[in-house]
C-alpha positions as a printed Julia matrix, in Angstrom:
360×3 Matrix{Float64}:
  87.67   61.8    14.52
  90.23   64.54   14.6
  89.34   68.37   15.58
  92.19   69.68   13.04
  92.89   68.88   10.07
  96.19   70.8     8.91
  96.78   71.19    5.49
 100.55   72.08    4.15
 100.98   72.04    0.27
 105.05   71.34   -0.16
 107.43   72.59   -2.63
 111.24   72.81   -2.91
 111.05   74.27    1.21
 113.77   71.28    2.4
 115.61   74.09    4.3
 112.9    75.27    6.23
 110.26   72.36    6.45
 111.17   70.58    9.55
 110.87   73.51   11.27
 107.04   74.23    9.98
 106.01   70.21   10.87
 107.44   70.7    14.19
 105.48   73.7    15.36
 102.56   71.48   14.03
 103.3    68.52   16.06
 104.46   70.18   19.08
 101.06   72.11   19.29
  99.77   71.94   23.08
  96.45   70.74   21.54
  97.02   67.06   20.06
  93.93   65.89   18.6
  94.78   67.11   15.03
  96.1    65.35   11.62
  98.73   67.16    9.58
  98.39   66.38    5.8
 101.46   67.05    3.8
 101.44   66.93    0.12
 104.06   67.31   -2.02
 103.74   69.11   -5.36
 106.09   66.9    -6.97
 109.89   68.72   -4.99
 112.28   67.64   -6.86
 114.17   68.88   -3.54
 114.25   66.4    -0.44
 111.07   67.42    0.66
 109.56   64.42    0.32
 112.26   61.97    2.15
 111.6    64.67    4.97
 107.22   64.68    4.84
 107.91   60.71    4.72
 110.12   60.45    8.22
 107.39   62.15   10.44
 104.93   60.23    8.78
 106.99   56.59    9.8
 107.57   58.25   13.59
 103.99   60.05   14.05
 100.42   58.86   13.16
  98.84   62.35   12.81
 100.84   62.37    9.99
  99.79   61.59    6.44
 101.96   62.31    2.56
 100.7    62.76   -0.32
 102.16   62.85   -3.44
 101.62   64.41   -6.66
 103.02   65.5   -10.06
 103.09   69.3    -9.48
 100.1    71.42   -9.78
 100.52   74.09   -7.64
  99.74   74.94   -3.95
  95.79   75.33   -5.2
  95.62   71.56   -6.09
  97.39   70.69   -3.89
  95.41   72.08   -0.99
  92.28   70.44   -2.78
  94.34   67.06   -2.17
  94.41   67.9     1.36
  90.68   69.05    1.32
  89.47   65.66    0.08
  91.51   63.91    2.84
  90.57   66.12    5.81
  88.08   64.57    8.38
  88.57   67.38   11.23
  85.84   69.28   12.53
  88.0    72.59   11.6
  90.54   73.29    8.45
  93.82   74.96    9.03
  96.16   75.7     6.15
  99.72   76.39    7.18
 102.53   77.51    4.65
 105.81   75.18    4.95
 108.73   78.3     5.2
 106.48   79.85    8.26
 105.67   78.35   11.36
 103.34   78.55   14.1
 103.18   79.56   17.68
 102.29   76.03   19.87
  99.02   77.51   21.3
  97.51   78.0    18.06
  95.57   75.52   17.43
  93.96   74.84   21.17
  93.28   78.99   21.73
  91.81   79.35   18.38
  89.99   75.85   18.33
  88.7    76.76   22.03
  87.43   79.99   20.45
  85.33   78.56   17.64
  83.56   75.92   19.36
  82.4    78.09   22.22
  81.04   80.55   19.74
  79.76   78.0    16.9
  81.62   80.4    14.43
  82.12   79.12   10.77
  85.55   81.59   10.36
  88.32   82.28   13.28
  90.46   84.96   12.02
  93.78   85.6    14.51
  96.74   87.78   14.55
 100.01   87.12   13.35
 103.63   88.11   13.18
 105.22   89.67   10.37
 108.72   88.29   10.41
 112.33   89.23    8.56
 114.74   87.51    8.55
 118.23   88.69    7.45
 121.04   86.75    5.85
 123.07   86.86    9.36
 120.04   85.07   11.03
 118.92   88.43   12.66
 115.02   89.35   12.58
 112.77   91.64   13.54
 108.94   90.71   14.25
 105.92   93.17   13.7
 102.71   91.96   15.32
  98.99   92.56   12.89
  96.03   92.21   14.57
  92.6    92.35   14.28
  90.9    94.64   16.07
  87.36   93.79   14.72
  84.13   92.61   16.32
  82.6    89.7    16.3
  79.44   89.21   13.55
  76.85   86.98   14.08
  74.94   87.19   10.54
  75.42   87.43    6.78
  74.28   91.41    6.76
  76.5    91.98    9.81
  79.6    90.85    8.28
  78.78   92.54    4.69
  77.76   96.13    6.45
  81.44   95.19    8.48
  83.4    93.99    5.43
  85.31   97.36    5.17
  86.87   97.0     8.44
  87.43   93.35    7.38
  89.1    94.04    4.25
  91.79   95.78    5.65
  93.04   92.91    8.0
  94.75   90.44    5.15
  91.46   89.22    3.68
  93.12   86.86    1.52
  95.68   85.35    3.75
  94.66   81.5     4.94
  97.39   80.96    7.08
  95.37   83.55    9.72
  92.06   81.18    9.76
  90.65   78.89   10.96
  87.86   77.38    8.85
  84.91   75.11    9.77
  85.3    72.6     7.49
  81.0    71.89    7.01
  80.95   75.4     6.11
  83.83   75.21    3.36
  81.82   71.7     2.37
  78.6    72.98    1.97
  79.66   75.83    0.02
  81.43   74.02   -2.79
  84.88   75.91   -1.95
  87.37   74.42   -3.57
  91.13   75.35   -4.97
  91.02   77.48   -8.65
  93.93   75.76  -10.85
  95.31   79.37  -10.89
  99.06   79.64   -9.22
  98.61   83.1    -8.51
  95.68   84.79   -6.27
  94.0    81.02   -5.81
  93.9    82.04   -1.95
  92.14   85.09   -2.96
  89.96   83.68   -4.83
  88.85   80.63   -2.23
  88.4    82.89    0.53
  86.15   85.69   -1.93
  83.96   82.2    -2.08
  83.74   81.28    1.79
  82.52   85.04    2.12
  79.88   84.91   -0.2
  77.4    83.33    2.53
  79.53   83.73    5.57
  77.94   84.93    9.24
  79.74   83.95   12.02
  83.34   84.95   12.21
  84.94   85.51   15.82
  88.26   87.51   15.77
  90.94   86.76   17.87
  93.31   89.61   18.79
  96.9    87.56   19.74
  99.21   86.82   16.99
 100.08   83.35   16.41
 101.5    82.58   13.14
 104.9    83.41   12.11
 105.46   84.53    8.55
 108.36   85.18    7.61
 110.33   87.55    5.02
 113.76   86.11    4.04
 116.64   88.92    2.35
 117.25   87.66   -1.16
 113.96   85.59   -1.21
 111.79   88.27   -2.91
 112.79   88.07   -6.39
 110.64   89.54   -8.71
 110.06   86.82  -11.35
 108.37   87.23  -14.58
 105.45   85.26  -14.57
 103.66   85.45  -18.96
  99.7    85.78  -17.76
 100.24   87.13  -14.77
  98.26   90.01  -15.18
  95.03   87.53  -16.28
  95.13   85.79  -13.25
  95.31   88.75  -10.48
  92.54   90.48  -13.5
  90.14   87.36  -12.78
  90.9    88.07   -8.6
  89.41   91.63   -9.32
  86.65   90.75  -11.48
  85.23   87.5    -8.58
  85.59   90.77   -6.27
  83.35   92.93   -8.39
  81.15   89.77   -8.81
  80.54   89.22   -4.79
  80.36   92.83   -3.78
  76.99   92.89   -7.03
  75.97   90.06   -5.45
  75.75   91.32   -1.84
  73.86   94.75   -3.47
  77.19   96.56   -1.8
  78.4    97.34   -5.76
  78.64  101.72   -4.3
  79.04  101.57   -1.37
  82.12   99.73   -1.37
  83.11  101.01   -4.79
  86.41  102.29   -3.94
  87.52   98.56   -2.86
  86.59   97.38   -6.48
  88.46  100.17   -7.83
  91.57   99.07   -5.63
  91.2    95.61   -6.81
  91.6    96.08  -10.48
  94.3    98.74   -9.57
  95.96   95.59   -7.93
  96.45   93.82  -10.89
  97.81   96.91  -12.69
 100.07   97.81   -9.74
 101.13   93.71  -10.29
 101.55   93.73  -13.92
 103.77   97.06  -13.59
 105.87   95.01  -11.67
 106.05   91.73  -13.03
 106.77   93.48  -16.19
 109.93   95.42  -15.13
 111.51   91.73  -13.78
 114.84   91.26  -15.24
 113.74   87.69  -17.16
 110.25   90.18  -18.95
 111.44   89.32  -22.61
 110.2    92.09  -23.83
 111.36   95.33  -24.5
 110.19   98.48  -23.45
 108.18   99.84  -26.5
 106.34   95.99  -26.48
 105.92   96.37  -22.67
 104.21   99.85  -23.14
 101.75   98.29  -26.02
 100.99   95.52  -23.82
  99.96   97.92  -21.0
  97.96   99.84  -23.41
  96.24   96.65  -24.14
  95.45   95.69  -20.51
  93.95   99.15  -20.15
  91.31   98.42  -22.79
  90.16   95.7   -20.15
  86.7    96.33  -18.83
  86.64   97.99  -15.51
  90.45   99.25  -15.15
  90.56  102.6   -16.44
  87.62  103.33  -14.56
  88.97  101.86  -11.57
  91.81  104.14  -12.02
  89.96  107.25  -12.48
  87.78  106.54   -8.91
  90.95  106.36   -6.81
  90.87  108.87   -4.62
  94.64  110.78   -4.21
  94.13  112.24   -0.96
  93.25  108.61    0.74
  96.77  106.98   -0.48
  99.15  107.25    1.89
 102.14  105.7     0.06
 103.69  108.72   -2.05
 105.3   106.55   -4.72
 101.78  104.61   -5.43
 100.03  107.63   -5.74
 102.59  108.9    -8.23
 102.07  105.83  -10.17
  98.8   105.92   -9.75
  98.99  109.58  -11.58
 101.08  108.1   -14.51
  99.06  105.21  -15.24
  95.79  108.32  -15.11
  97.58  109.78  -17.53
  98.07  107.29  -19.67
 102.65  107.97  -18.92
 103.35  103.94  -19.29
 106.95  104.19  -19.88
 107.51  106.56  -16.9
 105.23  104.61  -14.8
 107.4   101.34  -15.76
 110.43  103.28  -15.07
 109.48  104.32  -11.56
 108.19  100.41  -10.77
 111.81   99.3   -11.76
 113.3   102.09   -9.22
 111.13  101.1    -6.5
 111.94   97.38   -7.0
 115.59   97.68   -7.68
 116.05   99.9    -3.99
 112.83   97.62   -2.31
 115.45   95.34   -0.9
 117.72   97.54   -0.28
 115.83   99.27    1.56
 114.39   96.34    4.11
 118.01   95.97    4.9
 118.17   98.98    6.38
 115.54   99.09    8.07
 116.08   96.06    9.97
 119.49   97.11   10.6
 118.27  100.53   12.08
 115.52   98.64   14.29
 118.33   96.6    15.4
 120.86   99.75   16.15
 117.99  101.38   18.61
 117.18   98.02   20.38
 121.31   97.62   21.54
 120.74  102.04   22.44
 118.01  101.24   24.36
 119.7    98.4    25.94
 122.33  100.19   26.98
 120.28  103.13   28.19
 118.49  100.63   30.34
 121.33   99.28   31.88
């Protein structure tokens, strides 16, 4: 029996893949299985997935007609016989320690959930990057009521990310987690189930994932019910915090959820393939309003805890009911987002080679 089963759900990612099975199977700790399915890439992905598999057991392909990463995690679910689950994205890649610190860490404290740090990588089109460490500075709970009086603090360290966990797989078993067939927010959505019951998570303070930003990679697509699935994200959210009796005292996170999938629909909606035009796009938001729990969602955000100036001027539109300007200000911010990244990486980049030189 394995101690790791690695799951990596595959889709057009030829350019990058080899590099994400490689920091699996170089991993200092080597009793783990990789599990690589391909969501029917029409790419070379699979000719790739099918070479490790010929020149390393731990590996194993499967293939299906594609489904999206959801399913296809499921696939690798079913096949998994480690003691822990570790889902890995195939354009990232992962520091060779991971697995033996973080595996070290959850057997000595018996904890169901390892949650580690990570690096926020971009990555320019000259091949230059810049790396910003997140970490989670939390403490360790031991019970259900622990983590759910804690949850605030835990909410704020990427909650829904699964590429910064490490799961016992009994625990994701016995609770009847599975994959939703949504291909948006089905991460979200399996991790608001492993917290329904969830006690012992241990936090682990070094990053050791690498995820990476590409220029030119963020393209804001038009996606037609996008706005149901991040809704149904919000509404599990609302479910689990009623369930846990924590419905006001963690109010203002529900109320951030269901602005999420405005915030998300704002955006998807100014995407240069949105076929519709703006007087249909404003009657459409005026229709997601009507949904139950968003305009009062809206009106419990509280201005003087945003931080980001042009959310909380959206924010004020959408309050008063200014769709077109709000829509307007969405495609500004997207159109200069970029741009923007660019720059900053270049500027980072600028004060390193100063600071070189000053050190020299």
């Amino acid at each position: 029996m394995v101690d790791v089963s690695i799951i990596m759900p595959i889709y057009n990612v030829e350019k990058y893949l080899e590099k994400a099975i490689k920091s699996v199977l170089n991993q200092t700790y080597k009793n783990i299985e990789l599990i690589l399915i391909n969501d029917g890439s029409p790419d070379n992905s699979d000719k790739i997935c099918r070479f490790y598999e010929k020149i390393d057991k731990r590996v194993s392909v499967i293939n299906q007609k594609n489904a999206g990463a959801g399913y296809a995690r499921n696939a690798g679910l079913d096949k998994a016989c480690g003691e822990y689950i570790y889902f890995a994205d195939p354009d990232d890649y992962l520091e060779l320690n991971l697995i033996e610190e973080n595996l070290n860490l959850a057997q000595s404290s018996g904890a169901d959930l390892v949650v580690f740090g990570f690096y926020e990588e971009f990555l320019n089109n000259n091949g230059d990057f810049t790396n910003t460490v997140k970490s989670p500075v939390l403490k360790e709970t031991t019970s259900a009521t622990q983590f759910r009086n804690g949850f605030r603090e835990f909410y704020r360290f990427t909650p829904y990310a699964l590429w910064n966990k490490l799961y016992r797989r009994d625990y994701v078993k016995n609770s009847a987690n599975r994959f939703s067939n949504q291909k948006i927010g089905e991460d979200a959505l399996f991790n608001q189930a492993v917290y329904r019951n969830l006690g012992k998570v241990v936090f682990n303070e070094k990053a050791y994932y690498h995820y990476v930003y590409r220029e030119g990679s963020a393209v804001n697509h038009y996606t037609k019910n996008r706005f149901e699935q991040e809704y149904k994200v919000a509404q599990q959210f609302d479910a689990l915090m009623d369930m846990w009796g924590k419905e006001s005292e963690y109010i203002d996170l529900i109320s951030r959820e269901y602005w999420n999938s405005i915030y998300l629909e704002l955006k998807n909606l100014t995407s240069i393939e949105c076929p519709l035009n703006q007087n249909e796009k404003v009657e459409h938001l005026k229709e997601v309003m009507k949904k139950p729990g968003l305009k009062q969602a809206v009106e419990n955000l509280r201005m003087e805890n945003e931080q980001n100036k042009f959310v909380e001027a959206l924010i004020r539109l959408v309050k008063k009911e200014k769709y077109s300007r709000a829509l307007r200000l969405m495609k500004f911010r997207v159109t200069v987002g970029e741009k923007n990244r660019s720059m900053v990486l270049f500027l980072k980049k600028l004060f390193h080679k100063k600071e070189s030189k000053e050190l020299n």
